[in-house]
C-alpha positions as CSV (number, residue, x, y, z in Angstrom):
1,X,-125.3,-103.5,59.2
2,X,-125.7,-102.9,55.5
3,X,-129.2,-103.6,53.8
4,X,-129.4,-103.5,50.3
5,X,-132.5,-101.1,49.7
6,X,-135.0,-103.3,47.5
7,X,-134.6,-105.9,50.2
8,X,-135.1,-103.7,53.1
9,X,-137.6,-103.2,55.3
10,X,-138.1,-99.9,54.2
11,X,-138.8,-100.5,50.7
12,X,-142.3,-100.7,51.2
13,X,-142.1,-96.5,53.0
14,X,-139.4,-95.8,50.2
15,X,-141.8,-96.9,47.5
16,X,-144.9,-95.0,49.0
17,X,-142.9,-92.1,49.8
18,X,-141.4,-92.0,46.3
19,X,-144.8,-92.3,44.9
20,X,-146.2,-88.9,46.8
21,X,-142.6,-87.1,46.2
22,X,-143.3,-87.8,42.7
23,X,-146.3,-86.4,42.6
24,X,-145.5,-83.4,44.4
25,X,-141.9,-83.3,42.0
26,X,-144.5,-83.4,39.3
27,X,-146.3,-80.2,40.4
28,X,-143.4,-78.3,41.7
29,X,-141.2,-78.9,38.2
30,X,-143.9,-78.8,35.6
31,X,-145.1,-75.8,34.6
32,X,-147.7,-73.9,32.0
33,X,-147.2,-74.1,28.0
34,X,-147.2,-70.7,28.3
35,X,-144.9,-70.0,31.1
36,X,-141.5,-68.1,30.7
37,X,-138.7,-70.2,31.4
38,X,-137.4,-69.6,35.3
39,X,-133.7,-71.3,34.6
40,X,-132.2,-73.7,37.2
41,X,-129.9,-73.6,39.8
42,X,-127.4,-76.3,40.2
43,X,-125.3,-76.9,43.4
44,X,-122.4,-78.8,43.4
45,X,-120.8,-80.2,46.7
46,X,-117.8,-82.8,46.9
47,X,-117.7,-85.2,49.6
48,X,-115.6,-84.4,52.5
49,X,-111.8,-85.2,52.9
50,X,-111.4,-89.3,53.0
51,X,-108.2,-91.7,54.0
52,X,-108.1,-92.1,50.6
53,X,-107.6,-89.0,49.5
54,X,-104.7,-88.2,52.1
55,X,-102.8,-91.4,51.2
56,X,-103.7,-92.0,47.4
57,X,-104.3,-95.5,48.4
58,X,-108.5,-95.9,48.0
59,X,-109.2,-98.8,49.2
60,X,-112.6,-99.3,50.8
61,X,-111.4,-99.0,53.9
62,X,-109.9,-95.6,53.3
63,X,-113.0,-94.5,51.3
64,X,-115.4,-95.0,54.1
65,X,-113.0,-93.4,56.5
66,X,-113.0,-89.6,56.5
67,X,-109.3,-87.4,57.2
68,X,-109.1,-85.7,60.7
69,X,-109.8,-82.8,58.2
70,X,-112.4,-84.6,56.5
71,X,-114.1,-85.2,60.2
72,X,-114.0,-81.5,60.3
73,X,-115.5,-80.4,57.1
74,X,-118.5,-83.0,58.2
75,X,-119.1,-81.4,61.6
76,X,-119.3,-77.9,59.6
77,X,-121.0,-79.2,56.8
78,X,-124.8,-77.7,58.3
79,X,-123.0,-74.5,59.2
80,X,-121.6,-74.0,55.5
81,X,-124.9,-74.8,53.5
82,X,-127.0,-72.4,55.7
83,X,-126.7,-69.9,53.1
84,X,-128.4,-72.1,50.8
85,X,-131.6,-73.3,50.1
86,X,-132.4,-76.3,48.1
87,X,-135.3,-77.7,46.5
88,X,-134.2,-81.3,45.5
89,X,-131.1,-83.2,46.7
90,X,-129.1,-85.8,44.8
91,X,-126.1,-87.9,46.3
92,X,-123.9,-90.6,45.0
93,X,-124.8,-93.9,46.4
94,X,-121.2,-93.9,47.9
95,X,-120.8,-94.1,51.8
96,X,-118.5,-90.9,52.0
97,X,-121.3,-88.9,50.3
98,X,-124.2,-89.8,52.0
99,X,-121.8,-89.2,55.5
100,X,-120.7,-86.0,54.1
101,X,-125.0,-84.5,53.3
102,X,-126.0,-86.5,56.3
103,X,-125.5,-83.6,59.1
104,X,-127.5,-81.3,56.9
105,X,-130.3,-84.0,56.3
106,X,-130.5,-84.5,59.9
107,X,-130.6,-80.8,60.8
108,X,-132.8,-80.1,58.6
109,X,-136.0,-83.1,58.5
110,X,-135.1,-83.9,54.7
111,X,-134.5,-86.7,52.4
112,X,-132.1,-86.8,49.8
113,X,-132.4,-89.1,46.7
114,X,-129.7,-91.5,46.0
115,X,-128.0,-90.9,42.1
116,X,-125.9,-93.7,40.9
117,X,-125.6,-91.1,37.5
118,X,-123.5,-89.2,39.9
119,X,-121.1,-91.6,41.6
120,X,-117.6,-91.0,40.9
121,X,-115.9,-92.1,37.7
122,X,-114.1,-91.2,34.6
123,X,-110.9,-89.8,36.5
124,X,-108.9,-90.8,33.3
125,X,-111.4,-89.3,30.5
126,X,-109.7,-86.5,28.8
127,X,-113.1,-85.4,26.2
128,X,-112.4,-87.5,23.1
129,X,-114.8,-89.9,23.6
130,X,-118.1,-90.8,22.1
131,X,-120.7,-91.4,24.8
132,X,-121.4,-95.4,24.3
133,X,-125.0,-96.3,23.8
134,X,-124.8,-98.6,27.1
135,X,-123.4,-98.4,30.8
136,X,-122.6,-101.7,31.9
137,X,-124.5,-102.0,35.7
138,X,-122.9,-103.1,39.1
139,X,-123.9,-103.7,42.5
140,X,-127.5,-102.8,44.1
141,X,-127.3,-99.5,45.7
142,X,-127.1,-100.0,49.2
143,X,-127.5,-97.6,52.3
144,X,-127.1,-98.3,56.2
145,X,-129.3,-99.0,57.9
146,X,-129.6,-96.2,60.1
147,X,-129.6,-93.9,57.3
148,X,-132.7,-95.0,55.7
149,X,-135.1,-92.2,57.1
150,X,-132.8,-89.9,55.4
151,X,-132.5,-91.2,51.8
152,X,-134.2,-92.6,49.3
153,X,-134.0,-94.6,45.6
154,X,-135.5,-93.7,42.4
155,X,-137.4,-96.2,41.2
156,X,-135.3,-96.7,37.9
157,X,-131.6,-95.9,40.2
158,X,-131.5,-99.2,42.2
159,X,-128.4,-100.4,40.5
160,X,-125.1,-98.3,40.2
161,X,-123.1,-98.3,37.2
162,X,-119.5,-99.8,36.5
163,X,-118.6,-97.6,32.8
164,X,-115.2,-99.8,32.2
165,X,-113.9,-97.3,29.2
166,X,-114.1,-93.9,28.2
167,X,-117.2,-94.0,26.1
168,X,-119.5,-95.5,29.1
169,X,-117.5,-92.8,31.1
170,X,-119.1,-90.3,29.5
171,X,-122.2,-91.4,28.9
172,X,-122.9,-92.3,32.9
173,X,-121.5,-87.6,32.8
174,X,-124.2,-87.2,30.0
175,X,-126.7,-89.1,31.7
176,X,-126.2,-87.6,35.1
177,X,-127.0,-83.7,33.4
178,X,-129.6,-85.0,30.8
179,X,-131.5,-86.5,34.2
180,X,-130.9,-83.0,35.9
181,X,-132.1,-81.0,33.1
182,X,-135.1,-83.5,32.3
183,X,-136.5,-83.5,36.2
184,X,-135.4,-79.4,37.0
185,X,-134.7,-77.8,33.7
186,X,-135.7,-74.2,33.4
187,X,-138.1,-75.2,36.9
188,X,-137.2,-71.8,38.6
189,X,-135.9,-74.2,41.7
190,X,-132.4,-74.9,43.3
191,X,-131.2,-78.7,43.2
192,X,-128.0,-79.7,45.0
193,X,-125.9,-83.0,44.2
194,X,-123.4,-84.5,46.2
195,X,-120.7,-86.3,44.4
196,X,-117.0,-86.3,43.8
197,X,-114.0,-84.9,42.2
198,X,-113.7,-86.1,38.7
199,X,-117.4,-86.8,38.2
200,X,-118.3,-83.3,39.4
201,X,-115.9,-81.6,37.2
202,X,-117.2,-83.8,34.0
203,X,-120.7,-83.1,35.0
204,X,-119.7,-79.0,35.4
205,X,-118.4,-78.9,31.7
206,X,-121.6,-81.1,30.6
207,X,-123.7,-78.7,32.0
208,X,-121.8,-75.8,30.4
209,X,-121.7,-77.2,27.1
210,X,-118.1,-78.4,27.2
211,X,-116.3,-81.7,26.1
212,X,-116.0,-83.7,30.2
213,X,-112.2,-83.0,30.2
214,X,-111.7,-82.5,33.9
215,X,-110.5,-78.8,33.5
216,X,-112.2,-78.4,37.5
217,X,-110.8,-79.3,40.7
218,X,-113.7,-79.3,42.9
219,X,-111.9,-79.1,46.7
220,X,-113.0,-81.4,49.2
221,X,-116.6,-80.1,50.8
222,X,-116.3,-76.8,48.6
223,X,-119.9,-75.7,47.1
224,X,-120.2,-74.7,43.5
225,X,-123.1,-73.1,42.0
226,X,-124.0,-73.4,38.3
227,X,-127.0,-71.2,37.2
228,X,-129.1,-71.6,33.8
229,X,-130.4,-68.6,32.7
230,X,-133.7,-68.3,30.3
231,X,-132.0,-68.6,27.6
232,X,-131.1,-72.4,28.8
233,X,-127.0,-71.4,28.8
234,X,-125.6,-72.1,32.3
235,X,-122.7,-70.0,34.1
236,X,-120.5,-70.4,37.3
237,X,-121.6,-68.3,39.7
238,X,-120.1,-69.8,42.5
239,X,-117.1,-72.7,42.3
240,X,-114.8,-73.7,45.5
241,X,-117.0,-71.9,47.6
242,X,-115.3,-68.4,45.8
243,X,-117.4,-66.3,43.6
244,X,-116.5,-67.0,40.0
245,X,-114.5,-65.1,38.2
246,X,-113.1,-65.7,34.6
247,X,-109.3,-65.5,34.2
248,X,-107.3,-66.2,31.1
249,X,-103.8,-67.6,30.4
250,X,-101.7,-67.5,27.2
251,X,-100.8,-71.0,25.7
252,X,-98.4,-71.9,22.7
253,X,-100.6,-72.6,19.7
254,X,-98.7,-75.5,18.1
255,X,-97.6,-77.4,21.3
256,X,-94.1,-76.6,20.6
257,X,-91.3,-75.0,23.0
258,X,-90.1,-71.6,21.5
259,X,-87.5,-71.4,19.3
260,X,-85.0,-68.5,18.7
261,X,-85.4,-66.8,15.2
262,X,-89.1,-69.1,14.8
263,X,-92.4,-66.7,15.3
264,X,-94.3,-67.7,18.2
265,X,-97.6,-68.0,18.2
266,X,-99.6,-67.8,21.4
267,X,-103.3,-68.6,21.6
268,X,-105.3,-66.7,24.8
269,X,-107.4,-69.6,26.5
270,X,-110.0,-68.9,29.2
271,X,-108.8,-70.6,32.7
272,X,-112.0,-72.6,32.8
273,X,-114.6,-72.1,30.0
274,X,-116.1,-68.6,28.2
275,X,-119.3,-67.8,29.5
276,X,-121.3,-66.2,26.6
277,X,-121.5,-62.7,27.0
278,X,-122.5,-59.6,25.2
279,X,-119.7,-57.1,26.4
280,X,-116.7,-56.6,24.4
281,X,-113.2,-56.9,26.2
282,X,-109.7,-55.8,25.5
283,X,-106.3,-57.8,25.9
284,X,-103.3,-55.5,25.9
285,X,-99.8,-57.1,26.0
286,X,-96.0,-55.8,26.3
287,X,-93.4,-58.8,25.3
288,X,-89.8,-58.0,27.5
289,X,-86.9,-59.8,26.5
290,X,-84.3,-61.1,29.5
291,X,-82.9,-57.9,29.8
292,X,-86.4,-56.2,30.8
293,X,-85.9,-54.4,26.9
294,X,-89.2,-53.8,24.9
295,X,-89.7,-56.0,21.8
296,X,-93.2,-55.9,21.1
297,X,-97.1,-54.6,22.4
298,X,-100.3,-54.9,21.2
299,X,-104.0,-55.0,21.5
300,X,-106.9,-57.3,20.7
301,X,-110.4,-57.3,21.6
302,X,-112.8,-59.8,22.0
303,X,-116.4,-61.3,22.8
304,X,-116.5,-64.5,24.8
305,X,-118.8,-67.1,23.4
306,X,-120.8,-69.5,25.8
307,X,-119.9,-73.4,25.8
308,X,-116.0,-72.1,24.2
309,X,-113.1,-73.8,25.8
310,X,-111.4,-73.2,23.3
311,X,-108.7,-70.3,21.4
312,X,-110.2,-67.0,22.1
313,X,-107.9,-65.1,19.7
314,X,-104.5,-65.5,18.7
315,X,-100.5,-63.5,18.7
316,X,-97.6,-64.4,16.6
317,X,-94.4,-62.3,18.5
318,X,-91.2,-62.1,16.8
319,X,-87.9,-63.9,18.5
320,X,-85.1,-63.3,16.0
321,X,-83.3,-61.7,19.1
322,X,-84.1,-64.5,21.2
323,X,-81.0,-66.8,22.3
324,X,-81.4,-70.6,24.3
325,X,-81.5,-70.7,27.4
326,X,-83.1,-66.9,28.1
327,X,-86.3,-66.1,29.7
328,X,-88.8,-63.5,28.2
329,X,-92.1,-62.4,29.4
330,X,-95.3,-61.1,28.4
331,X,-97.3,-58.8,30.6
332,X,-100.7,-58.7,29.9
333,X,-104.0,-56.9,31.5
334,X,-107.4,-57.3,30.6
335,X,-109.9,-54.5,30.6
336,X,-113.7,-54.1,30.3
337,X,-113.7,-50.8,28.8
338,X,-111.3,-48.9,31.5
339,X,-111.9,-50.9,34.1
340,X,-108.5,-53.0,34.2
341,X,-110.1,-56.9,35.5
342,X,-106.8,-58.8,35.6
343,X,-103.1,-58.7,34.4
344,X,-100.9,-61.6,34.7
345,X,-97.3,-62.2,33.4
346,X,-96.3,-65.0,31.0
347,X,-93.2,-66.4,31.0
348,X,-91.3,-67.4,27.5
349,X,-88.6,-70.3,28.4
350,X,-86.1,-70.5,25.4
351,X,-85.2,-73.7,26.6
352,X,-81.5,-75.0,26.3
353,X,-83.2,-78.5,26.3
354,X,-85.0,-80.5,23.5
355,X,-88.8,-81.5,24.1
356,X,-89.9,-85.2,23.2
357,X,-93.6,-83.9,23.9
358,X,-95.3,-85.2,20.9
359,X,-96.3,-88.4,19.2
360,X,-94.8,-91.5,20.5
361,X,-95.1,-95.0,19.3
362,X,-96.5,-97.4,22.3
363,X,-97.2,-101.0,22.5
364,X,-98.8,-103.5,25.1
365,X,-96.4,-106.2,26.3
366,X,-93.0,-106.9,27.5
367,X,-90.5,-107.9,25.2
368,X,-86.3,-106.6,25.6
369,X,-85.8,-106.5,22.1
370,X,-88.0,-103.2,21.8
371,X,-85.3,-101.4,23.5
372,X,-83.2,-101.9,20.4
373,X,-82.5,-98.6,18.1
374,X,-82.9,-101.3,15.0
375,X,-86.1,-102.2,15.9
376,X,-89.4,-101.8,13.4
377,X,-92.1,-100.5,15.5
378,X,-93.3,-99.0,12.2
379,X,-96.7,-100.8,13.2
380,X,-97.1,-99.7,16.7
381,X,-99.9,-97.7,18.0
382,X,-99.0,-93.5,18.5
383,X,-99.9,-92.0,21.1
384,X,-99.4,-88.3,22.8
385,X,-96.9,-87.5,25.4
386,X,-97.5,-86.7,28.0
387,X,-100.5,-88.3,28.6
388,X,-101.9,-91.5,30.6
389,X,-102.2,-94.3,28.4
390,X,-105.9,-94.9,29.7
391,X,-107.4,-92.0,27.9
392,X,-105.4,-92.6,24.8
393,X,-104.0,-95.5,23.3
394,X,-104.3,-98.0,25.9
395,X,-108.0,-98.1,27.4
396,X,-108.2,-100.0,30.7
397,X,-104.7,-101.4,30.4
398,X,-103.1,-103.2,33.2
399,X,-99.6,-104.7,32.8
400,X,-96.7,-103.3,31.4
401,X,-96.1,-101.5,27.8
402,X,-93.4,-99.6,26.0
403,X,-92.7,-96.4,24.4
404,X,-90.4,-95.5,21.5
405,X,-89.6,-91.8,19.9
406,X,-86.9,-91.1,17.2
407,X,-85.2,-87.8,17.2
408,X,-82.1,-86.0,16.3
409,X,-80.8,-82.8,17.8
410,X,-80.3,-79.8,15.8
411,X,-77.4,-78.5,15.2
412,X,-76.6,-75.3,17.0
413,X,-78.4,-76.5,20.3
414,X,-76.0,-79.6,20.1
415,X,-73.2,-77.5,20.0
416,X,-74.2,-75.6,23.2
417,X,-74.6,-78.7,25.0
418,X,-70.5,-79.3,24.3
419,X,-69.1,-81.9,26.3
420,X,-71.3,-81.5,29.4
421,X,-73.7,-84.0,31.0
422,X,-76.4,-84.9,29.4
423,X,-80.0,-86.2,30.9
424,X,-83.7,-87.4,29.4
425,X,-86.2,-86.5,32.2
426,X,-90.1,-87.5,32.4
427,X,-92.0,-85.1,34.7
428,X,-93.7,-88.6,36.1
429,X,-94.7,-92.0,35.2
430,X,-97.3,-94.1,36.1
431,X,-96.2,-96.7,38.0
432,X,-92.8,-97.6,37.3
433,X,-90.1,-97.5,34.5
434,X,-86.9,-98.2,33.1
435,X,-85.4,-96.1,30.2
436,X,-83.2,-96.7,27.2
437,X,-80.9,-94.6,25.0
438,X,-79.8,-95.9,21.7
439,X,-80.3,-99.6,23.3
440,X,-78.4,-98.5,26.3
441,X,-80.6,-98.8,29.7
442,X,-80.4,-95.4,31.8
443,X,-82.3,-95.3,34.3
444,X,-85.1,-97.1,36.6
445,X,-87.5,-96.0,38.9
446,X,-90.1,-97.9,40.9
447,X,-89.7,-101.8,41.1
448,X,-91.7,-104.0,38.5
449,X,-93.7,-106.6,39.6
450,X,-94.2,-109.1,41.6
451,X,-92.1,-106.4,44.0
452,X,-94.6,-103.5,42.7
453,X,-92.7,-100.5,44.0
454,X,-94.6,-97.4,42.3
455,X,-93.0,-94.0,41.5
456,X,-96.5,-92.9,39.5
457,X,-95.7,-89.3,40.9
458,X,-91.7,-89.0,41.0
459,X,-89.9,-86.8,38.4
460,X,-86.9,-89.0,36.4
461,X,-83.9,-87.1,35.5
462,X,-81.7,-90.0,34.0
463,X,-78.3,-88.4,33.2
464,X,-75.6,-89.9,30.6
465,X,-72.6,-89.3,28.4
466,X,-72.8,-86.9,25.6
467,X,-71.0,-89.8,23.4
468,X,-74.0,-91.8,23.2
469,X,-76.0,-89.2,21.5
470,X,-75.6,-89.9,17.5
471,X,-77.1,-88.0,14.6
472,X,-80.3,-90.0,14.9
473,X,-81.4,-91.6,18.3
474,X,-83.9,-93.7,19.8
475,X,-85.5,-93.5,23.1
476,X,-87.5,-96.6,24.5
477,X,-89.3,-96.2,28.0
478,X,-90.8,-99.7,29.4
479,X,-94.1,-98.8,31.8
480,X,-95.7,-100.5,34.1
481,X,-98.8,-99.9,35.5
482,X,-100.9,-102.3,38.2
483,X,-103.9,-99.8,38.9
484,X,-105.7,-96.6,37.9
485,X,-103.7,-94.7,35.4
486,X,-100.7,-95.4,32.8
487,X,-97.7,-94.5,31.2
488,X,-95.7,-91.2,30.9
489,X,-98.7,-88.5,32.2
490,X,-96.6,-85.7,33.1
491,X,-93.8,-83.3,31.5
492,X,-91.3,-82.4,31.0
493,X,-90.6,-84.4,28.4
494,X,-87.0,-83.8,27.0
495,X,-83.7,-84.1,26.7
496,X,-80.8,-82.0,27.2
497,X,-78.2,-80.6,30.2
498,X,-79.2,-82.4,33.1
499,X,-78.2,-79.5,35.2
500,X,-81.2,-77.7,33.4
501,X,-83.5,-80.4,33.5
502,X,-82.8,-80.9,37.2
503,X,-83.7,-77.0,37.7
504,X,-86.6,-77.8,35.4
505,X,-88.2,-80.4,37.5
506,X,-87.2,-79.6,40.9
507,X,-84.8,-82.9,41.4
508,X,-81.8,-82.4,43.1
């Protein structure tokens, strides 16, 4: 039996007992004028394993029902937080949380605090938004009734939130960490909240001073550990139950695939975020072209800078003896002083295929006359793909939609392709679509509705002549989404051999 908490029985204990826990909250957070700050510890644990997860279908049914695995992770959920010790605990007001903390709670003779702040949202939100100045509230929070003795509702948390766009997205993140730091902030003590996937990430850059991108992938039941130190900047200490450790990765600065005879110009991005720190470091780097033959080496150093996600220095590397369709690499190590920490390799695909990634034009609506190559969409919306429609130009959207690009192939690369088949591929699109060249339709996948038959996660490889390609051509990709995210969200984007494309994506 559910009981919704301010109706409940126990909402006169709840009330009583929140009134004393405030009070002792009150003297176990506040501190001196005088004191020196103590920092914070913040714990982060995602609920175990549900049906939902396993299938990708969360409906409540599947969301209250944990995995086999998920059953597991529960039954070793007191064994795993031994090592811990935690001053306050926080949990979404979800049923998979609560079951997940539960065993601990239990064990243990403590109450947790129910959060709707950190209830699970904003799986779309990509860090461009503006936090709006009001979150739009949903149901009461409600708990079973047998779990009562074990949790409890903040006076001003009886009422979870429903953020229906990105800007009350990330306002419920903000909210969530300014209520942590408010209650805990430089307190000294360790707090542990219990919440989910893409909330937990969000609330992991918010706390680190980061735009809630969703750069983490908290694993199910795995414990991460933020700590703030006196000067109020926080670091991973601990994330996925692994000690942290910062590793870096080598991105192309404009976006754009290389090109043979055009300098590339590589930005070095930290994995997750730079943690401000003092000491200095030093990237070296040896670019090999296909045949294993040295082309290039070099050296930077650098400091990290705390709350940085962002380029931590940059490379430009000659490729005039590049050709399409080779491979390079760049080995790299990173050293603190002689200590070598890391070294990875890069790889530098010269592709023999032409990437659409870039500005598209999208519109909402189903009409067959967009597929056209005559067609003015001159006042459509852009939009950047790949990329889910939801965080970009279609917020919320349900229902079907269509994409358009322009482009013409250059010369030389055209000449490789000779006679030989052509393809456009899509690395996935959310749910289903069908694809056009130059007003011709080639390819489908998924049904559209009212049959609803989704292919959100399938790579498309849609191979055609090389006669229809002309000097200038049009692609147009109708969508169709009926849940969650939209539109063309994964690469690669591109056009070209649909033998290499195939390779590329892994369809046979």
């Amino acid at each position: 039996m559910k009981i919704p908490q301010p109706l409940s029985r126990f909402r006169i204990m709840a009330s009583v007992f929140v009134a004393a826990s405030g009070i002792l909250l009150a003297a176990g957070v506040g501190r001196a004028a005088d004191d020196a700050p103590r920092g914070l510890d913040v714990y982060l644990l995602r609920h175990a394993e549900s049906m939902g997860n396993v299938t990708g279908d969360y409906s409540e049914e599947n969301q209250r029902t944990f995995s086999p695995k998920g059953l597991e992770q529960v039954a070793g959920i007191v064994e795993k937080l031994k090592a811990h010790h935690f001053d306050h605990i926080m949990v979404s007001p979800t049923h998979r949380t609560r079951q997940t903390i539960l065993p601990y709670l239990k064990a243990h003779g403590l109450t947790a605090e129910i959060w709707p702040e950190v209830e699970e949202c904003c799986c779309d939100l990509r860090g461009n938004a503006s936090p709006a100045r009001v979150i739009p509230q949903g149901d009461p929070v409600i708990i079973e009734e047998d779990e009562a003795l074990y949790f409890r509702i903040r006076e001003d948390g009886s009422i979870r939130y429903a953020p229906g766009d990105d800007a009350e997205g990330v306002a419920q993140i903000f909210k969530a960490r300014d209520e942590v730091l408010k209650r805990f902030g430089q307190s000294g003590q360790s707090v542990l909240i219990v919440t989910h996937s893409c909330t937990g990430s969000r609330i992991m850059e918010a706390l680190l001073g980061i735009k809630p991108a969703g750069r983490f992938a908290p694993a199910n039941a795995a414990v991460t550990h933020l700590r703030q130190e006196t000067n109020g900047v926080f670091r991973l200490v601990l994330f996925n139950d692994e000690p942290f450790e910062q590793r870096y990765y080598w991105k192309h600065a404009d976006g754009r695939d290389a090109l043979p005879g055009r300098p590339l110009r590589l930005s070095l991005i930290p994995r997750f975020v730079a943690q401000q720190s003092d000491q200095e470091y030093r990237v070296a780097w040896r670019l090999s072209d296909s045949k294993r033959q040295h082309v290039t080496s070099g050296a930077e150093t650098f400091r990290p800078a705390g709350g940085s996600d962002g380029e931590i220095l940059s490379i430009e590397l000659p490729t005039e003896s590049a050709d399409y369709g080779q491979m390079w690499s760049l080995n790299t190590r990173l050293y603190s002083g002689d200590k070598l920490l890391h070294s990875w390799q890069h790889s530098i695909l010269f592709p023999s295929y032409l990437s659409l990634a870039g500005s598209w034009k999208i519109k909402d609506g189903d009409e067959p006359a967009w597929a056209a190559t005559d067609f003015d969409d001159g006042a459509w919306t852009e939009t950047l793909v790949p990329g889910g429609w939801e965080a970009d130009a279609l917020p919320g959207y349900d229902g079907t939609a269509w994409y358009r690009i322009s482009f013409s192939v250059p010369d030389d690369m055209r000449a490789r392709w000779g006679d030989q088949p052509l393809a456009v591929a899509f690395g996935a699109v959310d749910d289903a679509d069908e694809t056009f060249l130059n007003g011709e339709r080639i390819g489908q996948s998924g049904t559209f509705p009212p049959e609803k038959t989704t292919a959100w996660d399938r790579p498309r490889v849609y191979e055609f002549d090389s006669a229809l390609l002309s000097d200038k051509n049009t692609l147009a990709v109708r969508v169709s989404d009926w849940e969650g995210g939209g539109g063309v969200w994964k690469g690669p984007v591109a056009v070209g051999p649909a033998s290499e494309l195939k390779r590329v994506t892994g369809v046979e």
